[in-house]
Structures are given as structure tokens and as C-alpha cells.
DRENNU-609864 format. One line per field, with one value per residue: residue number from 0; chain; x, y, z of N, C-alpha, C, CB in turn. Coordinates in steps of 0.02 Angstrom, whole numbers. Glycine has a CB too. Layout:
<rs>
nr	c(NUM,...)
kette	c(A,...)
n.px	c(X,...)
n.py	c(Y,...)
n.pz	c(Z,...)
ca.px	c(X,...)
ca.py	c(Y,...)
ca.pz	c(Z,...)
c.px	c(X,...)
c.py	c(Y,...)
c.pz	c(Z,...)
cb.px	c(X,...)
cb.py	c(Y,...)
cb.pz	c(Z,...)
</rs>
This chain:
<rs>
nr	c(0,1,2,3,4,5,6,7,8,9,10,11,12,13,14,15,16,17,18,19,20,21,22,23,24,25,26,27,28,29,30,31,32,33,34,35,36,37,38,39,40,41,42,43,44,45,46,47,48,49,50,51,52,53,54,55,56,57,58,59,60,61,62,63,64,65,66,67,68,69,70,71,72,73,74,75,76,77,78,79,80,81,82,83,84,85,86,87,88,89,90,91,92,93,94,95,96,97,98,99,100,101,102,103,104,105,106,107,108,109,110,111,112,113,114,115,116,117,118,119,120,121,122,123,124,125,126,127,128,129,130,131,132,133,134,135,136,137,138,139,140,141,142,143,144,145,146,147,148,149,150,151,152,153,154,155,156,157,158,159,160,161,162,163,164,165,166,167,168,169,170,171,172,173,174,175,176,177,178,179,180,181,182,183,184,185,186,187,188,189,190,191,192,193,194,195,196,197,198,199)
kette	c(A,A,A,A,A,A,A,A,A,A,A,A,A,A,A,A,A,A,A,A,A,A,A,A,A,A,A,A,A,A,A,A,A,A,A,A,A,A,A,A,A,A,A,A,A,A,A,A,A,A,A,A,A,A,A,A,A,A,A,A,A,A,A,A,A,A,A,A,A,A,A,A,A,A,A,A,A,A,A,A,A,A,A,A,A,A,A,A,A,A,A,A,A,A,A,A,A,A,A,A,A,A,A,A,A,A,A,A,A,A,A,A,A,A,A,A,A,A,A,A,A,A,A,A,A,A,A,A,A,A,A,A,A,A,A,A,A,A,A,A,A,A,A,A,A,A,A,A,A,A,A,A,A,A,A,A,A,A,A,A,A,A,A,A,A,A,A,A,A,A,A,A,A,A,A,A,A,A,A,A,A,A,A,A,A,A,A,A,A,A,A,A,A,A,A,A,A,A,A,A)
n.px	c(11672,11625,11468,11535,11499,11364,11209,11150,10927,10886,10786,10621,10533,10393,10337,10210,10159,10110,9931,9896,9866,9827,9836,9728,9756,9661,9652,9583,9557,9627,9619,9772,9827,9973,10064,10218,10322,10486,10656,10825,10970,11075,11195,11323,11287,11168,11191,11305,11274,11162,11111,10991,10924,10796,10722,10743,10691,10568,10533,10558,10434,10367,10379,10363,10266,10173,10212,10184,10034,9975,9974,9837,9685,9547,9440,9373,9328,9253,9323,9394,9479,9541,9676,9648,9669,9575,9524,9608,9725,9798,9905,9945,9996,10081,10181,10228,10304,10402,10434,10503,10570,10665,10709,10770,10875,10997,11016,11051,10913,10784,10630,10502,10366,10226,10068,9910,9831,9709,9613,9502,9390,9468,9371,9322,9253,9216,9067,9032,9082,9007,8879,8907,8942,8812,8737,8778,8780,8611,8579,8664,8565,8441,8448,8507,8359,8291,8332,8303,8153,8122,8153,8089,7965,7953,7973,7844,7744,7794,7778,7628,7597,7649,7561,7437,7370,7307,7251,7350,7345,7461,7449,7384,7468,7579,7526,7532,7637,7712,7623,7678,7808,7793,7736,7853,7944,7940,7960,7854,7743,7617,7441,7309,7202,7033,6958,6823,6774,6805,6954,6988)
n.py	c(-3183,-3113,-3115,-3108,-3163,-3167,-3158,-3019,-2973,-2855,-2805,-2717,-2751,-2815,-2766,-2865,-2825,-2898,-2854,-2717,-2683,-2526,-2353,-2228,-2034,-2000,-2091,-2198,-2356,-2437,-2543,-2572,-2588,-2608,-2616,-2603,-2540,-2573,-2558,-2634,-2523,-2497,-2626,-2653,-2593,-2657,-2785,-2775,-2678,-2719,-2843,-2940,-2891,-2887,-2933,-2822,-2712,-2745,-2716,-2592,-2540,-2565,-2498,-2387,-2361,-2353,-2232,-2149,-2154,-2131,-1988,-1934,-1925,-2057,-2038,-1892,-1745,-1611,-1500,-1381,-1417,-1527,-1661,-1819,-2004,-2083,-2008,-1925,-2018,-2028,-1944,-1980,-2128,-2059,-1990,-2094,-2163,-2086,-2088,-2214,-2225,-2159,-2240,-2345,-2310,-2353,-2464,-2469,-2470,-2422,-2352,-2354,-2350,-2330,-2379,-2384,-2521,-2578,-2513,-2508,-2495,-2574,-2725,-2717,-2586,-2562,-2567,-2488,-2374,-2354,-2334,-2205,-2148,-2163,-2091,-1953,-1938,-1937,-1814,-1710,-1726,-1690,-1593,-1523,-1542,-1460,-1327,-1323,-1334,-1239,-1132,-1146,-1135,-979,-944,-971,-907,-781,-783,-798,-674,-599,-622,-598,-700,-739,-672,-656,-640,-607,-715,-826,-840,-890,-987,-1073,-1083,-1166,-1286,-1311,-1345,-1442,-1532,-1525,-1576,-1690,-1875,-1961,-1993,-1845,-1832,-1779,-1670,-1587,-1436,-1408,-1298,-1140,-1078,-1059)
n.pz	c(-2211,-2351,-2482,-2620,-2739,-2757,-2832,-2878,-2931,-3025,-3074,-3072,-2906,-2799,-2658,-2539,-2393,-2249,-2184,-2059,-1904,-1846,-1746,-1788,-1825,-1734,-1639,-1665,-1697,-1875,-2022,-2112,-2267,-2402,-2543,-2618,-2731,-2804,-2807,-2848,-2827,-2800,-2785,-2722,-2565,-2561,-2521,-2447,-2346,-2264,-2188,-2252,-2367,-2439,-2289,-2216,-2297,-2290,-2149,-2134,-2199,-2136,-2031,-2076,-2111,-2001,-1919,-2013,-2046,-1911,-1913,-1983,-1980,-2013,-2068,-2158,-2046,-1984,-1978,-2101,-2235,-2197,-2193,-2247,-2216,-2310,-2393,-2449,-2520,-2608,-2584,-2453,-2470,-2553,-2471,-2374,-2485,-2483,-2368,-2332,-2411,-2358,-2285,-2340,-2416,-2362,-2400,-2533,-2601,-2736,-2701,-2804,-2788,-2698,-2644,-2571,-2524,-2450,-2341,-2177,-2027,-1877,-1839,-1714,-1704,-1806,-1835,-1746,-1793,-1933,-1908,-1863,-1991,-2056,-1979,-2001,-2123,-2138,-2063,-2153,-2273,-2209,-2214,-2309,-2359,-2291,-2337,-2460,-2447,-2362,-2468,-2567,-2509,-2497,-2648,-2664,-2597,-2646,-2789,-2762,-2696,-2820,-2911,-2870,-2840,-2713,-2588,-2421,-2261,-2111,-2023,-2083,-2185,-2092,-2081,-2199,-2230,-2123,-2148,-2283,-2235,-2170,-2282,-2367,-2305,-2237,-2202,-2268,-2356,-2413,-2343,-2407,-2364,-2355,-2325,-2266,-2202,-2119,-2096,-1981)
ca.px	c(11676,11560,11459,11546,11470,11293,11188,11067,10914,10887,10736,10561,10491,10321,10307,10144,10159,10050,9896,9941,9822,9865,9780,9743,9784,9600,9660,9526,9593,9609,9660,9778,9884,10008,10091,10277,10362,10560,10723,10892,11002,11145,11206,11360,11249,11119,11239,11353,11274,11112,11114,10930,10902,10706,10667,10760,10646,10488,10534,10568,10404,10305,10384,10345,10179,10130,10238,10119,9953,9971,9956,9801,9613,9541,9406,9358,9306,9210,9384,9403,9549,9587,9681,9607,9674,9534,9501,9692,9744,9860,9955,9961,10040,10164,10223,10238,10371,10453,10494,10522,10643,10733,10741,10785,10926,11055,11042,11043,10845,10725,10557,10475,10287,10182,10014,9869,9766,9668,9589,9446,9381,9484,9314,9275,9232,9191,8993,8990,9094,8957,8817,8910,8957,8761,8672,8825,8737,8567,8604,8684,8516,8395,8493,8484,8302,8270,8371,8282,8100,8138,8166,8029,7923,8004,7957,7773,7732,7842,7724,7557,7611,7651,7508,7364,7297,7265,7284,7352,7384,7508,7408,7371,7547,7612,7475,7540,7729,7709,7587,7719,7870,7785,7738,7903,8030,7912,7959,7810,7687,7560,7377,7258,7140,6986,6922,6744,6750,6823,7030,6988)
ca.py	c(-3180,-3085,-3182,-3071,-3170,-3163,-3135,-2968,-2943,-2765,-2793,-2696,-2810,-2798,-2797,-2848,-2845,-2905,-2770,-2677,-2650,-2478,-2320,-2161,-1995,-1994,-2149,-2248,-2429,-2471,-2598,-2534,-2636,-2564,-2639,-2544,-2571,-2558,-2622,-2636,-2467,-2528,-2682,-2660,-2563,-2712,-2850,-2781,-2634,-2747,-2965,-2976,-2807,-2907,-2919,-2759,-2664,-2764,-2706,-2524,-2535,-2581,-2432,-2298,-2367,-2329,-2156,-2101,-2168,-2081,-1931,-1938,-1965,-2121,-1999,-1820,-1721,-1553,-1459,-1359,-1418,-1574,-1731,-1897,-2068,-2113,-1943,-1903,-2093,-2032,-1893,-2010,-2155,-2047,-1983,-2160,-2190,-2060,-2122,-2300,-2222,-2128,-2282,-2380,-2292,-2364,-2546,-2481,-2470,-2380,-2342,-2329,-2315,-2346,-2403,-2430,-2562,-2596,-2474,-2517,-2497,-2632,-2769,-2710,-2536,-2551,-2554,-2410,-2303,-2370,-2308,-2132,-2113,-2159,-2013,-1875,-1931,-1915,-1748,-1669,-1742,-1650,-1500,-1497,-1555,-1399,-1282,-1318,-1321,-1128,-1093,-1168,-1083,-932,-940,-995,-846,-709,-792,-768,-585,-537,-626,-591,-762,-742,-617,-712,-603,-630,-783,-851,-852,-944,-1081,-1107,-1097,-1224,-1331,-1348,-1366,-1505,-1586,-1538,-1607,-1769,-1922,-1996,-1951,-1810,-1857,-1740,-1669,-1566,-1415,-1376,-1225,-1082,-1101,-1005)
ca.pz	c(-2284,-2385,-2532,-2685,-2791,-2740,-2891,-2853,-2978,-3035,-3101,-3002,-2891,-2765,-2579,-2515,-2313,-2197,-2169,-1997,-1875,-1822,-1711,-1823,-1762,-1673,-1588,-1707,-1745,-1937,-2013,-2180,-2316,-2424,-2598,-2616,-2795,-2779,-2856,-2805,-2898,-2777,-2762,-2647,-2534,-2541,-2501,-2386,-2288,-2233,-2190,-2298,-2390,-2428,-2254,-2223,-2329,-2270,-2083,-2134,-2235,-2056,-1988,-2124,-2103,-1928,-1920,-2061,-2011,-1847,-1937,-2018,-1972,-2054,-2127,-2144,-2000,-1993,-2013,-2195,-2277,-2174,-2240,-2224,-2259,-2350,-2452,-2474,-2516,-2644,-2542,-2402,-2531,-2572,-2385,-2361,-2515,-2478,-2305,-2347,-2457,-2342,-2244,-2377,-2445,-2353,-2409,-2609,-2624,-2758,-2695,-2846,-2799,-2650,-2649,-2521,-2547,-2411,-2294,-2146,-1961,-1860,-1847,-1657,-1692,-1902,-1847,-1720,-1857,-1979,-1889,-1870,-2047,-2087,-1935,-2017,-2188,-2127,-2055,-2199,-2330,-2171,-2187,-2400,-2381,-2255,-2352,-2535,-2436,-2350,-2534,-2629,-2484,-2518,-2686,-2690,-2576,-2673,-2836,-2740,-2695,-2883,-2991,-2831,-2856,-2663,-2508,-2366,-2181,-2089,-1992,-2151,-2235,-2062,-2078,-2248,-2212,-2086,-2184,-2341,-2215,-2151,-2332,-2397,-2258,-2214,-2253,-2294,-2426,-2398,-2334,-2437,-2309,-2377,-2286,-2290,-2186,-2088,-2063,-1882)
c.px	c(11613,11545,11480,11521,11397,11254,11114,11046,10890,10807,10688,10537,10423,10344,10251,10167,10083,9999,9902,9866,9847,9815,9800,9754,9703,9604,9594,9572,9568,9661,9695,9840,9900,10031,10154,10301,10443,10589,10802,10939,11078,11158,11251,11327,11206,11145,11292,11334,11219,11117,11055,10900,10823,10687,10682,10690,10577,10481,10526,10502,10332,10333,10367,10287,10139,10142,10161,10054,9928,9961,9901,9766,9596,9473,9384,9329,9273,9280,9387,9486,9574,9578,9660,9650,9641,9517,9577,9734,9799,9914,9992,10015,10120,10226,10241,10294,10403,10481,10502,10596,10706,10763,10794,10857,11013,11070,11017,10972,10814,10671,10538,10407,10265,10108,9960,9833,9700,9656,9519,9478,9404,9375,9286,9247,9199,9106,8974,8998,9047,8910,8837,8916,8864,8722,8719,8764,8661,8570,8614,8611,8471,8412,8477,8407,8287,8269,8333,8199,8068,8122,8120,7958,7906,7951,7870,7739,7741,7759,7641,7539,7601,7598,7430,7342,7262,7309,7271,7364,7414,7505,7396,7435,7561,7604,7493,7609,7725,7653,7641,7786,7868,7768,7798,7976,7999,7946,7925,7761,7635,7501,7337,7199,7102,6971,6866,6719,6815,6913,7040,6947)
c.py	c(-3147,-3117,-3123,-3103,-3175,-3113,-3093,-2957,-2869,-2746,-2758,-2765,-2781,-2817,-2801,-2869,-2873,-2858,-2777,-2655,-2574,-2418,-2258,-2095,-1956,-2059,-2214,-2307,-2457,-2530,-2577,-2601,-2588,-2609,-2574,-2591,-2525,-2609,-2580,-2584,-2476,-2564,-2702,-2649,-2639,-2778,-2828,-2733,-2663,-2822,-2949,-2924,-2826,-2879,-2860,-2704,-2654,-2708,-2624,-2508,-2513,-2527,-2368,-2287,-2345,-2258,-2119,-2099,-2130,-2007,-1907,-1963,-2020,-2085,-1927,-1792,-1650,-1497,-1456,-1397,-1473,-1658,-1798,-1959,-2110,-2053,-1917,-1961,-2070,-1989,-1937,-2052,-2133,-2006,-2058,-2170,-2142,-2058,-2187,-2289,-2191,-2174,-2334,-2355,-2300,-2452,-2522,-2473,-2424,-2368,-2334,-2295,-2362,-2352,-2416,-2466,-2578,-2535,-2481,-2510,-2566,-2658,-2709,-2627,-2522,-2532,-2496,-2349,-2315,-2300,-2216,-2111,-2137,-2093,-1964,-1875,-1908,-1840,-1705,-1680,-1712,-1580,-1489,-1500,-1465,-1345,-1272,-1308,-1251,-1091,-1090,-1141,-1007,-915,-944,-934,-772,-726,-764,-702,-572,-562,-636,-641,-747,-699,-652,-639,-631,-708,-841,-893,-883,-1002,-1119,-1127,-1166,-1282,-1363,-1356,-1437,-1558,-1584,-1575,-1678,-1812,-1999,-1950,-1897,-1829,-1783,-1733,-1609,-1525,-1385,-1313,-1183,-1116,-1065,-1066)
c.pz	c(-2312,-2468,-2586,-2727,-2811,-2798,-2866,-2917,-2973,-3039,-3026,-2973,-2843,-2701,-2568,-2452,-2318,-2181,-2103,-1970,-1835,-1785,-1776,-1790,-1716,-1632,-1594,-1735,-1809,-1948,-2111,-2197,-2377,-2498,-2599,-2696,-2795,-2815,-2831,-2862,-2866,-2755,-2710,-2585,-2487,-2504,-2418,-2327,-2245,-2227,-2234,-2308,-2404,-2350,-2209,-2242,-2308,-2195,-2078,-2151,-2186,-2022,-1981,-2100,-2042,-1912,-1961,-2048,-1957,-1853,-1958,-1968,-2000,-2101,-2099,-2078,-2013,-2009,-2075,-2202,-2254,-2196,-2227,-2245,-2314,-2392,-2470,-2485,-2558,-2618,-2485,-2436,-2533,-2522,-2359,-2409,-2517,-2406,-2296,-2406,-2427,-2298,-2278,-2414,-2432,-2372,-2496,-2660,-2667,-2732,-2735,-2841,-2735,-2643,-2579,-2559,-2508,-2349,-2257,-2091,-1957,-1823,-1762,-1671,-1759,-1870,-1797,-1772,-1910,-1962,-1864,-1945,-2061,-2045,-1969,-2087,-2184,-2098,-2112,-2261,-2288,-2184,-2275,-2414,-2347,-2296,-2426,-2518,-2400,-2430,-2575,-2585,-2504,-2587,-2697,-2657,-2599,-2758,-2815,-2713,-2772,-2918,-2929,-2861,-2770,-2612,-2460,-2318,-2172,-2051,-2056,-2195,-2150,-2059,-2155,-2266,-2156,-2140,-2248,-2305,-2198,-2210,-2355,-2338,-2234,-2247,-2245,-2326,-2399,-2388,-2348,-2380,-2349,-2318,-2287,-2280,-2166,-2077,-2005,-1858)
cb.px	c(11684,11569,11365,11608,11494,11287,11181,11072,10877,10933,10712,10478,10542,10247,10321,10075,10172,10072,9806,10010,9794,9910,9787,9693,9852,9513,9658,9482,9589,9610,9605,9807,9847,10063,10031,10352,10305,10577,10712,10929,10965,11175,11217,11414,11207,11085,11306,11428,11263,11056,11085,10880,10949,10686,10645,10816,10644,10476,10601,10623,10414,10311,10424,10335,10158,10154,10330,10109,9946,10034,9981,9812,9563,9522,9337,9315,9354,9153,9445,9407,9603,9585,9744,9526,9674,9477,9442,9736,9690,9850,9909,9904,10004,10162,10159,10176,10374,10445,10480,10432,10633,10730,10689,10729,10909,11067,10986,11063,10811,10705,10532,10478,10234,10194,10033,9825,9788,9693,9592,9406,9310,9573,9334,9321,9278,9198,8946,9026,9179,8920,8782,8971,9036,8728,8665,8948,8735,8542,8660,8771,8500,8397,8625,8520,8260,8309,8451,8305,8090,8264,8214,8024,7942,8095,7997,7742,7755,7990,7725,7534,7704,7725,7533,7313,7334,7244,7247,7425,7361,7525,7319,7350,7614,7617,7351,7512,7777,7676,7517,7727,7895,7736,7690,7913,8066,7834,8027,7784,7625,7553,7366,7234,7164,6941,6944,6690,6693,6765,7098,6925)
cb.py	c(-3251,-2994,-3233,-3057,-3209,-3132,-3202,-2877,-2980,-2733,-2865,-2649,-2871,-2842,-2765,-2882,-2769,-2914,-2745,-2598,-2703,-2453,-2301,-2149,-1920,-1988,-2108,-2205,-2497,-2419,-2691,-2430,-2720,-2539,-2647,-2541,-2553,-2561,-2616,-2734,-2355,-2512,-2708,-2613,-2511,-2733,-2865,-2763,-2558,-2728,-3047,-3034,-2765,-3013,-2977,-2763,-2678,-2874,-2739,-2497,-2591,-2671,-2421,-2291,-2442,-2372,-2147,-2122,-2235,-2085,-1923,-1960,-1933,-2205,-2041,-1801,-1724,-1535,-1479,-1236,-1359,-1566,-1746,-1909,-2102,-2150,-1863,-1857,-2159,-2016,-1824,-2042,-2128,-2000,-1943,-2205,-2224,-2005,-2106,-2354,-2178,-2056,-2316,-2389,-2240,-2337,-2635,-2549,-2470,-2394,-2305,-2369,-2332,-2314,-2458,-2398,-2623,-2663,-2420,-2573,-2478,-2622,-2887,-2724,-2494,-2661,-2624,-2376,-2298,-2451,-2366,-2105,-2143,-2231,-1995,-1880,-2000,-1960,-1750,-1694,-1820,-1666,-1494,-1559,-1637,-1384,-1304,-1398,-1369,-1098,-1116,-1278,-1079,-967,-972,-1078,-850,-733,-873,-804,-553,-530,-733,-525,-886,-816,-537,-790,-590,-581,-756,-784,-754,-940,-1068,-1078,-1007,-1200,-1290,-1303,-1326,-1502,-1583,-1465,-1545,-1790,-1927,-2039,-2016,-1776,-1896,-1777,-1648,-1613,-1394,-1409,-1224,-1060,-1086,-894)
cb.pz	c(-2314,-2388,-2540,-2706,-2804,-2660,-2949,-2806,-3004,-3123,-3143,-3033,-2847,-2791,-2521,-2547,-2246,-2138,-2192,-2023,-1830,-1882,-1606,-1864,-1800,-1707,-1506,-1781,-1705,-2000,-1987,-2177,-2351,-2367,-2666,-2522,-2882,-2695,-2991,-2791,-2903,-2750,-2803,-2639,-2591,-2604,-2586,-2408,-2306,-2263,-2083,-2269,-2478,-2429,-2217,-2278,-2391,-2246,-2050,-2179,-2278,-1995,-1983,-2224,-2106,-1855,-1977,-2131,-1980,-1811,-1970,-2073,-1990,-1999,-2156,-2192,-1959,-1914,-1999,-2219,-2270,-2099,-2252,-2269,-2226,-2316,-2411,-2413,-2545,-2713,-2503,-2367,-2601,-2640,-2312,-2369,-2578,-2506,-2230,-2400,-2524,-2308,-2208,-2411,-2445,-2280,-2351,-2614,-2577,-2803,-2665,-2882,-2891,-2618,-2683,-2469,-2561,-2390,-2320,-2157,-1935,-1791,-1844,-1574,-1664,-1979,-1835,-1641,-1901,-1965,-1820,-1829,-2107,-2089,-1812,-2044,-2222,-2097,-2025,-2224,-2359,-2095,-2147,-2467,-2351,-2200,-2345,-2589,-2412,-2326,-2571,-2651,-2432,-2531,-2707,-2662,-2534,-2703,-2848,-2693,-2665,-2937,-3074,-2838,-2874,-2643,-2483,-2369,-2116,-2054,-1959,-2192,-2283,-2019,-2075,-2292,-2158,-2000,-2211,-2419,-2161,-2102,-2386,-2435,-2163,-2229,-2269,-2248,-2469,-2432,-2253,-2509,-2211,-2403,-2265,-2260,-2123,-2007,-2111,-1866)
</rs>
């Protein structure tokens, strides 16, 4: 017998799953949670083509979820143009309800909108990926410090050429290129040293 009288509401409602420990497609374990908002646009569908179009939907929901993930890094990599889970959250999102919808479409389902909510390193590996996303950061702030102290070299030399405050040789101008590479890329304060005589 089928329940014909089984009262389906229409209204949107919320899935929140369980968050999913899952591998990304560098084979990095996160740990991701999702929110899906959906409502029933067919009711025969919902009743008679699935036993429990809820945990139906939930099950399809845990499926979208790992398909997609597997696709994606968990963050940027040195590749131009490439998508991240965590820098493309809303692209990702919506590759996700649109295959929760194609799963969903046989028990009557809307997908309306897909949501992450939660995105981290599963616990055993969160503090080695720490300590890489902090040496990439240090790296890239060595590399802008380098890059602005070449320049401001650059400059202080091109100045002491055009207004002759002083004629350096070539010996001269290296001892002073090295001298401001080393105050400008340190990091710690300059120690003022005084010279009384001869720089030979």
C-alpha cells in the first residue's frame, strides 16, 4: 500500500550533515561541512519513487560531497589560475548543488543553495600544514623585502650620481650595496658603527 495520504511540506527546509572527513585531490585529509537548503516541488516523486526522500537526500548529499572534494586542493598551489576549496568556496558550493540536484531529482527535490560551512586540516596533519602555510608566508615577505631593498638601493646610488654629493668606484659602491642590503633585509635593528679611518 502506498501512504496517499501522507502529508508532504513544500516549504524550504535545511540539511546540516555530519562534517566528512574526506582526502583532497593532493590526497591531504580535511575535514568539510556543508548546509544544503531544498524543498519538495514533487510530491508524487517524493513519496513514491524513494522509502525516506530526508534520508535520501542526506545520503546523496555525502556523495556529492566526496566526488567534489576530490577535485580540488584544500588551498592554492604555485599553479596560475588554480581552484582551491578554500579560495573558490563559492564555485565549489555551487558544483556541489548542482550535483545533489542531479541526484536529487528523482525523489521530487529542489536544491536551492549549497553552502560550506566548515573547512580544516583533518587534526593529525592541521599543524604540519600550519607550519607550511607559515615558511610559504615567510618566503613570499623575504622575497617583497629583497625586491623593495634592490630598489631603494637602486635609487640612493642613481641620487648620488646626479646631485655629486659623493664619487664612489666601483669598490666603494659594492661596500655600500652590501652594507644597505644588509640593514635593509635584517631583521633586527641596525648597530650604528663609526669609522674613524681608511675603508681599505
Amino acid at each position: 500500500t502506498y501512504p496517499v495520504n501522507k502529508k508532504i511540506s513544500l516549504k524550504a527546509m535545511t540539511l546540516n550533515n555530519e562534517k566528512q572527513k574526506i582526502n583532497d585531490s593532493l590526497g591531504n585529509p580535511i575535514i568539510i561541512g556543508i548546509v544544503v537548503i531544498w524543498r519538495v516541488v514533487n510530491s508524487a516523486k517524493a513519496v513514491f519513487n524513494v522509502e525516506n526522500y530526508k534520508e535520501f537526500l542526506s545520503t546523496q548529499t555525502d556523495s556529492a560531497l566526496r566526488n567534489i572534494v576530490r577535485l580540488y586542493p584544500y588551498d592554492e598551489s604555485d599553479a596560475q589560475g588554480e581552484k582551491s576549496l578554500r579560495g573558490s568556496s563559492l564555485e565549489v558550493a555551487e558544483k556541489l548543488r548542482l550535483e545533489i540536484q542531479e541526484k536529487a531529482e528523482i525523489a521530487g527535490l529542489e536544491i536551492m543553495e549549497a553552502r560550506i560551512t566548515h573547512l580544516s586540516y583533518a587534526p593529525e596533519i592541521a599543524a604540519a600544514m600550519l607550519q607550511r602555510q607559515q615558511a610559504s608566508a615567510i618566503i613570499a615577505a623575504r622575497s617583497m623585502i629583497v625586491e623593495g631593498a634592490v630598489s631603494m638601493v637602486e635609487m640612493a646610488l642613481e641620487q648620488l650620481s646626479e646631485k655629486e654629493i659623493v664619487s664612489l668606484d666601483e669598490e666603494r659602491k659594492a661596500a655600500m650595496v652590501s652594507n644597505l642590503l644588509v640593514v635593509l633585509c635584517g631583521n633586527k635593528d641596525a648597530q650604528p658603527i663609526v669609522n674613524s679611518g681608511s675603508i681599505y
